[in-house]
C-alpha positions in Angstrom: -19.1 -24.9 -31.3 -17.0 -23.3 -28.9 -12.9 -22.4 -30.3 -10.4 -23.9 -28.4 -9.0 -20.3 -28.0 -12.3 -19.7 -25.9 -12.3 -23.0 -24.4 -9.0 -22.6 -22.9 -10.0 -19.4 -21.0 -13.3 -20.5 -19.7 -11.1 -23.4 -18.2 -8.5 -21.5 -16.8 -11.6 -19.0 -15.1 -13.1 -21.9 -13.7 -11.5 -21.5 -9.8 -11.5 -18.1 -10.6 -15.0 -16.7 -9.0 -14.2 -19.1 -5.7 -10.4 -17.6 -5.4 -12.2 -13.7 -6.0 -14.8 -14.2 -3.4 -12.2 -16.0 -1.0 -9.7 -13.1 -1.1 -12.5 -10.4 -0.1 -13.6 -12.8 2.6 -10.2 -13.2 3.4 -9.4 -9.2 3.6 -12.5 -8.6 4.7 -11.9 -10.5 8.0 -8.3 -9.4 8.7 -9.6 -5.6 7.7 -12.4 -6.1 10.8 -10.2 -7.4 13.4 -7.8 -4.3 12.7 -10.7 -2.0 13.0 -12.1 -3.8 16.1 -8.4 -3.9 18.0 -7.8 -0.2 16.6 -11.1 1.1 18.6 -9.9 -0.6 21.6 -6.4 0.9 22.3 -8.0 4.1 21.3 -11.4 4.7 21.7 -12.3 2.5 25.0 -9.0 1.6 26.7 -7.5 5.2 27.5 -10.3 5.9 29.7 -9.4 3.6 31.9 -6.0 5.4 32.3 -7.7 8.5 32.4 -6.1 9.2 29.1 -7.4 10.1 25.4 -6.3 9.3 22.7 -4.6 12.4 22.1 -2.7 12.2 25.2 0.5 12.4 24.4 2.3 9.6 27.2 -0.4 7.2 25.6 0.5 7.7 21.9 4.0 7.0 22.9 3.0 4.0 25.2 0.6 2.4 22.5 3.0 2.9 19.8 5.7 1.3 21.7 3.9 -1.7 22.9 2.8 -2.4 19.2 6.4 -2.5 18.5 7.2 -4.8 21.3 4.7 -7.5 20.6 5.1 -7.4 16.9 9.1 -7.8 17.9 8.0 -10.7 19.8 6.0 -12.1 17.2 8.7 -11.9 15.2 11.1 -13.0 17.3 9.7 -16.2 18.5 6.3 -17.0 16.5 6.7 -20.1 14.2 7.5 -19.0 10.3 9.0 -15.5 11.9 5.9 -13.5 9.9 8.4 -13.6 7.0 10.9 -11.9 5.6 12.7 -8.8 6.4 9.2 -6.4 4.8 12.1 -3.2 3.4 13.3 -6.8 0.6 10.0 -7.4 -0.4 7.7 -6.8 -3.4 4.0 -6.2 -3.6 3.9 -9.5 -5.2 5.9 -12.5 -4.9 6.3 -15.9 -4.6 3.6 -18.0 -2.0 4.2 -17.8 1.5 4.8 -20.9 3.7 1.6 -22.0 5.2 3.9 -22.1 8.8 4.2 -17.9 8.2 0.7 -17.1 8.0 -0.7 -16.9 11.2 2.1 -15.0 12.5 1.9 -12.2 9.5 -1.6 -11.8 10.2 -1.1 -11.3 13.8 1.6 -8.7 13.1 -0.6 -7.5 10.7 -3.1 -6.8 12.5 -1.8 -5.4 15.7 0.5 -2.9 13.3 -2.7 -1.4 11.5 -4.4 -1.0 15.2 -1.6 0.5 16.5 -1.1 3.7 14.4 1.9 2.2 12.8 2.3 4.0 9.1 1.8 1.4 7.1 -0.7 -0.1 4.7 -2.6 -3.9 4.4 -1.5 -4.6 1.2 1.8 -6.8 1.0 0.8 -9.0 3.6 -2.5 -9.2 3.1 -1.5 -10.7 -0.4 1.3 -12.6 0.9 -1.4 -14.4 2.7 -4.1 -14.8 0.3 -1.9 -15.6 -1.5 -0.3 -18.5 0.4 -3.6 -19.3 1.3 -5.0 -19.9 -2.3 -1.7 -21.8 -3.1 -2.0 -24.2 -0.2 -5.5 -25.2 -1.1 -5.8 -24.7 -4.7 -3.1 -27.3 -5.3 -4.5 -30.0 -3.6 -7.9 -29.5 -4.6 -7.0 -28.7 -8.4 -3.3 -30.3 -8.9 -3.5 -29.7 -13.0 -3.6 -25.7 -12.3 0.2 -24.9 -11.8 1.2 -22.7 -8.5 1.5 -19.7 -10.5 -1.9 -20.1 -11.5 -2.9 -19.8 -8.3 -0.6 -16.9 -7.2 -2.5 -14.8 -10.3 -6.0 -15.3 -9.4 -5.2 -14.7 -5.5 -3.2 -11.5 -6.3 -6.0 -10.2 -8.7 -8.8 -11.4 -6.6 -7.5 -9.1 -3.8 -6.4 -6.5 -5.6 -9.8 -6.2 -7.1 -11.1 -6.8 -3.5 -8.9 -4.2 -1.9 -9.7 -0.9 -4.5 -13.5 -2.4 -4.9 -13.0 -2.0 -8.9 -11.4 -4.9 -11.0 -9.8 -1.9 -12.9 -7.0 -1.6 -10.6 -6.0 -5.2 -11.3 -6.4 -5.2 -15.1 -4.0 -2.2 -15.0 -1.6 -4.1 -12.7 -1.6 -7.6 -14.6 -1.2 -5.7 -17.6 2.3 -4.8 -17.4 3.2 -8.2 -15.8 1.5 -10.5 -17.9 3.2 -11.0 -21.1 1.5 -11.9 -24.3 2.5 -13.3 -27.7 0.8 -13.9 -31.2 -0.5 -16.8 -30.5 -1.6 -15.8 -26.6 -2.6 -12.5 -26.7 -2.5 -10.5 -23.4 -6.4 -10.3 -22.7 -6.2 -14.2 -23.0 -4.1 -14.4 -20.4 -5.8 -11.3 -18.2 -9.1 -13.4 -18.5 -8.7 -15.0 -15.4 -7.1 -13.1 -13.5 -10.2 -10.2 -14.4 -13.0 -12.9 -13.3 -11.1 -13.4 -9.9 -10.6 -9.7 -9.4 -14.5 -9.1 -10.5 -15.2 -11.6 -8.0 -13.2 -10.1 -5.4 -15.2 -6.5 -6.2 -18.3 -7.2 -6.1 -18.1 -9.5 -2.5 -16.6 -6.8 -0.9 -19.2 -4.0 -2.1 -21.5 -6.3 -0.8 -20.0 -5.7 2.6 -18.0 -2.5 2.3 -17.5 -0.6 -0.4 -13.9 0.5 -0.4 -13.9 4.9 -1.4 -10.9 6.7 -2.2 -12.8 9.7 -3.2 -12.0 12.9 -1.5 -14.1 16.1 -1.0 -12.2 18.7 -3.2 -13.6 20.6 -5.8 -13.9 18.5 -9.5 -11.5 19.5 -12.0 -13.9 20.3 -14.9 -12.3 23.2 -17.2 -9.0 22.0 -18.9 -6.5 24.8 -19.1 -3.7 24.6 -21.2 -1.2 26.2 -18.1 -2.6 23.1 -16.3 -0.4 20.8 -18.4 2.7 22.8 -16.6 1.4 23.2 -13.2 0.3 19.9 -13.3 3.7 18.5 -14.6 5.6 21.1 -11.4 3.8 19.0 -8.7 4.4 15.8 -10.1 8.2 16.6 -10.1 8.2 18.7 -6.9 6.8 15.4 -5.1 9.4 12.8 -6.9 11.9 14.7 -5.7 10.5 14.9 -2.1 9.7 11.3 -2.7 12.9 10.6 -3.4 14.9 11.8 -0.3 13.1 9.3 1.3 14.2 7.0 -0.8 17.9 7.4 -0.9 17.9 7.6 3.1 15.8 4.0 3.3 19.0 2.1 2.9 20.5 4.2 5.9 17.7 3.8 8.2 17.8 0.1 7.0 21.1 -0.1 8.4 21.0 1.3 11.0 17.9 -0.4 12.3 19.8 -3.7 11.3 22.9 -3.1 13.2 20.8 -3.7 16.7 20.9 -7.3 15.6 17.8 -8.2 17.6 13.7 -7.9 16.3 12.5 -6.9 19.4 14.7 -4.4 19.6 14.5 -2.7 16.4 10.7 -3.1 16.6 10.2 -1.7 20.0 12.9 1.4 19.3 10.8 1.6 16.0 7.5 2.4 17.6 8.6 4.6 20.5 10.1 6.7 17.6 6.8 6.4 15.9 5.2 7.7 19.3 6.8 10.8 19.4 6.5 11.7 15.8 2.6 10.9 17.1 3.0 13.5 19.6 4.6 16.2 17.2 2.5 15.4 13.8 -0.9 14.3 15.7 -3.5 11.4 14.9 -3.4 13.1 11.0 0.3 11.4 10.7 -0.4 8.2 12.0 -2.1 5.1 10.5 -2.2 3.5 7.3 -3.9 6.9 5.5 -7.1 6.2 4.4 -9.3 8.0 6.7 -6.8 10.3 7.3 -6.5 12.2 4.5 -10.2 12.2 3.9 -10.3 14.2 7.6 -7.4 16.4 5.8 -9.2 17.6 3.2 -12.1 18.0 4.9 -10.2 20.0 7.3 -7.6 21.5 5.2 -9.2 25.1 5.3 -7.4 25.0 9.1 -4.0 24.2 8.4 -1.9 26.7 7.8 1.4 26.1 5.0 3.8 25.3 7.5 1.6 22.7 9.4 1.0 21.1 6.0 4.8 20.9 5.3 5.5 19.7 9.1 3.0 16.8 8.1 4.1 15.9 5.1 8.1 15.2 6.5 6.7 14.0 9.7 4.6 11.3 7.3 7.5 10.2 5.4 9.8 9.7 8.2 7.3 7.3 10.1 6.9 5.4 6.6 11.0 5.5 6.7 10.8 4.0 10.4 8.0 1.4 10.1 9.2 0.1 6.7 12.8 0.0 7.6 12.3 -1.3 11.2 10.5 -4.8 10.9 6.8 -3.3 10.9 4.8 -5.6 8.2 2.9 -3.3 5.8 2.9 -1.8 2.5 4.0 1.8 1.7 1.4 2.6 -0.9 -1.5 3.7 0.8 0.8 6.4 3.3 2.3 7.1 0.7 -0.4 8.4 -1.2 -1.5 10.2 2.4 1.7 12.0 1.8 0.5 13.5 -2.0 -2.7 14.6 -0.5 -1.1 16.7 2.6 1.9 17.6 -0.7 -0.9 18.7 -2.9 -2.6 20.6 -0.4 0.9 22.1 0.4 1.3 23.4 -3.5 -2.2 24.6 -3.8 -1.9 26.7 -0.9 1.6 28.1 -2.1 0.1 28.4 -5.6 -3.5 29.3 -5.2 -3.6 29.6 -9.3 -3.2 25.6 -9.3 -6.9 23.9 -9.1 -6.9 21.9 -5.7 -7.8 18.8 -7.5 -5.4 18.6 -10.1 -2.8 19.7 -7.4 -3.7 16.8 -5.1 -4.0 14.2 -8.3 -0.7 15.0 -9.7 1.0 14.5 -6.3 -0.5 11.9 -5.7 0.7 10.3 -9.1 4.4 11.4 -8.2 4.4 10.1 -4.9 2.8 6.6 -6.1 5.2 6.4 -8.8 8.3 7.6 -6.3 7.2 4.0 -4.3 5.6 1.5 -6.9 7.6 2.3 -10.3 4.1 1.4 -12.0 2.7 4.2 -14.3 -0.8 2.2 -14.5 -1.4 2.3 -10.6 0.0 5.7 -10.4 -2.6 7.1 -12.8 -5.4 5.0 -11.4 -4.6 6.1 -7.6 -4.4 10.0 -8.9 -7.6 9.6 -10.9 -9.7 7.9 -8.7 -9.4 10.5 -5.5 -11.5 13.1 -7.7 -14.6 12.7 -8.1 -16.5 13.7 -10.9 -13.1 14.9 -12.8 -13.9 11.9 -15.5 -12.2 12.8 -18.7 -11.5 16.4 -18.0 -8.9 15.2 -15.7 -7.1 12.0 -17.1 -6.0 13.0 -20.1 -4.2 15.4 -18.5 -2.7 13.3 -15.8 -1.6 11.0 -19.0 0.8 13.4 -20.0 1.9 14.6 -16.6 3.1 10.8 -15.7 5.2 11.2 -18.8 8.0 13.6 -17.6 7.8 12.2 -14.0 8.3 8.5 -15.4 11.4 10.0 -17.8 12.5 11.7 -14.4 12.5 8.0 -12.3 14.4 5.9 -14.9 17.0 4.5 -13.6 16.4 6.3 -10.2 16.9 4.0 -6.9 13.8 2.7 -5.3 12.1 2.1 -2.0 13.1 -1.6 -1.3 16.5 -3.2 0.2 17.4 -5.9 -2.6 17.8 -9.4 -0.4 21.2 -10.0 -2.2 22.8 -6.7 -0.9 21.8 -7.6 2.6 25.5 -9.8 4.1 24.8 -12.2 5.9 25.3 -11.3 9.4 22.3 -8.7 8.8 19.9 -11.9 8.6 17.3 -11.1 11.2 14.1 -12.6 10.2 12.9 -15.7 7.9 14.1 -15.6 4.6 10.6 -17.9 3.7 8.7 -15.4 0.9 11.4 -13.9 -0.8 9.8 -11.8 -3.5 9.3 -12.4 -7.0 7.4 -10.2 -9.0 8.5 -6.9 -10.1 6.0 -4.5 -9.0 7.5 -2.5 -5.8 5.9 -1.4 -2.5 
């Protein structure tokens, strides 16, 4: 009584619910022992330097011992924590089971140590490798790439508390066809990341929201305002971007991990210094604190933390730090939309801050789905007021990034005497970051 259409899905969800839940757990733990290690070197350790966490000799010192022992771990650790992080993807091909525990350690002390980067490649390199190493033994019949779908969709869904995120994601990767339609193939994928969801909100529930004003009254100037930021932040965006090869190189010619990892974070430590706690981490909280706060920062400190932001993401990503460039990056449309609102009062603060955001996003990920679903989701209560709008706004900023360069090092430019880490991972997928 059942087709064979609908047959065929319910089969292919079956490991779905188990991979979902798995990936939370999975993030759930690595996202804890960050946390834990981050209130240690700076909540409870500097006192017994007499030091805060403000002091400026201990943001340089922390900063540059995370890049030491993540060099180290590099260097030496079995698996090397993978590949050189500027070549890779946001998704790729399953990690080595050898690699893992040496990402997550990097992982982790990078996040605790203010470096300016995000969870989100590794911790789906290692869900991912994870779910491949056990799903295939357990279920041989499902193939690897099987696997790699439901992981990456279990923790995406895990990681923005929403299976939305996902479903906009797969969307554009999965390819459908007359006789497999595209929501046939999505089916799993949107049970895992459902999964994923619902067993983190039963832990933490993950909120991007920030406290602006809602964007309720559509305007038909809004449209051009709204289409300025988005462009005025691609093209900030994309300085960045055309210097990441440089600062890849550069970092590269010192020939040694420890070396470009330790140089890496002292550099971070002084930009701590100039830019303050605001600049450093993965984002998150930080740009929640900015708009809380944003009432005290005058124009120029707003510009001084927007370049400070993007050249720590240019430093950790380009140095060996193991992270993703997503969630600073979005940091960096907040502080840039605060920046045009307060230049242009006449431009509503929310649809100032969505629109950068979406340029930004875009500027780093090349995906139109996640760009609208990062801009949309920061303001609350905007609902359809706001998203229409943004539709037409990615327009002219997607027409303005065809063809543009973008924020990764392709493994097949690299020679081979630039070879500094594990070539185990290499990425598959096209979705950047």
């Amino acid at each position: 009584m059942i087709p064979a259409r609908a047959r065929v899905m319910l089969s292919s969800a079956v490991p779905a619910p188990f991979v979902g839940i798995g990936s939370a757990l999975v993030l759930l733990a690595v996202v804890i022992v960050a946390n834990l290690w981050q209130h240690y070197l700076w909540e409870i350790l500097p006192a017994s330097f007499g030091a805060t966490a403000a002091t400026w000799w201990w943001v340089v010192a922390v900063l540059t011992l995370t890049g030491l022992l993540v060099g180290l771990a590099v260097k030496y650790v079995p698996g090397h924590a993978g590949p050189d992080p500027a070549t890779v993807s946001l998704f790729g091909p399953p990690t080595p089971l050898v690699v893992l525990p040496g990402l997550a350690l990097v992982l982790v002390l990078a996040l605790g140590g203010g470096v300016s980067l995000g969870p989100e490649n590794p911790i789906i390199a290692i869900i991912v490798g994870l779910t491949v190493a056990i799903g295939t033994r357990l279920m041989p019949a499902v193939k690897p790439e099987g696997w790699v779908t439901l992981a990456a969709a279990g923790t995406i869904g895990a990681m923005f508390g929403t299976p939305v995120a996902a479903a906009l994601l797969f969307s554009e990767m999965i390819r459908g066809d007359e006789k497999t339609p595209v929501w046939d193939r999505l089916f799993a994928p949107l049970v895992a990341a459902g999964a994923g969801a619902l067993t983190m909100s039963l832990f933490e529930q993950p909120n991007f929201t920030l406290a602006v004003e809602p964007y309720t009254i559509p305007r038909a100037i809004d449209i051009v305002s709204g289409i300025a930021v988005a462009l005025a932040a691609i093209a900030v965006g994309m300085v960045a971007v055309w210097i990441f090869p440089a600062a890849h190189k550069f970092f590269i010619s010192l020939k040694h991990p420890v070396l470009m990892l330790t140089l890496g974070g002292l550099l971070l430590g002084f930009l701590g210094v100039v830019g303050g706690p605001i600049t450093m981490f993965k984002g998150l909280a930080e740009m929640k604190s900015l708009t809380t706060e944003q009432a005290g920062y005058t124009v120029g400190a707003l510009a001084a933390i927007v370049v400070i932001k993007l050249v720590a993401i240019l430093i950790s990503a380009t140095c060996g730090f193991r992270g993703g460039r997503i969630f600073p990056m979005v940091f960096v449309g907040v502080a840039f939309g605060l920046l045009a609102h307060r230049v242009f009062p006449g431009i509503p603060m929310s649809l100032a801050i969505a629109s950068s955001v979406l340029g930004f996003t875009l500027v780093v990920t090349r995906d139109g789905w996640l760009s609208l679903f990062m801009a949309a989701i920061m303001i609350s209560g905007s609902g359809l007021a706001l998203l229409p709008l943004l539709c037409i706004v990615v327009l002219p900023a997607w027409l303005l990034l065809a063809g543009r360069p973008e924020m990764q090092i392709k493994p097949e430019a690299l020679a081979p005497s630039d070879e500094v880490s594990s070539q185990a991972g290499r990425p598959g997928l096209r979705t950047k970051a």
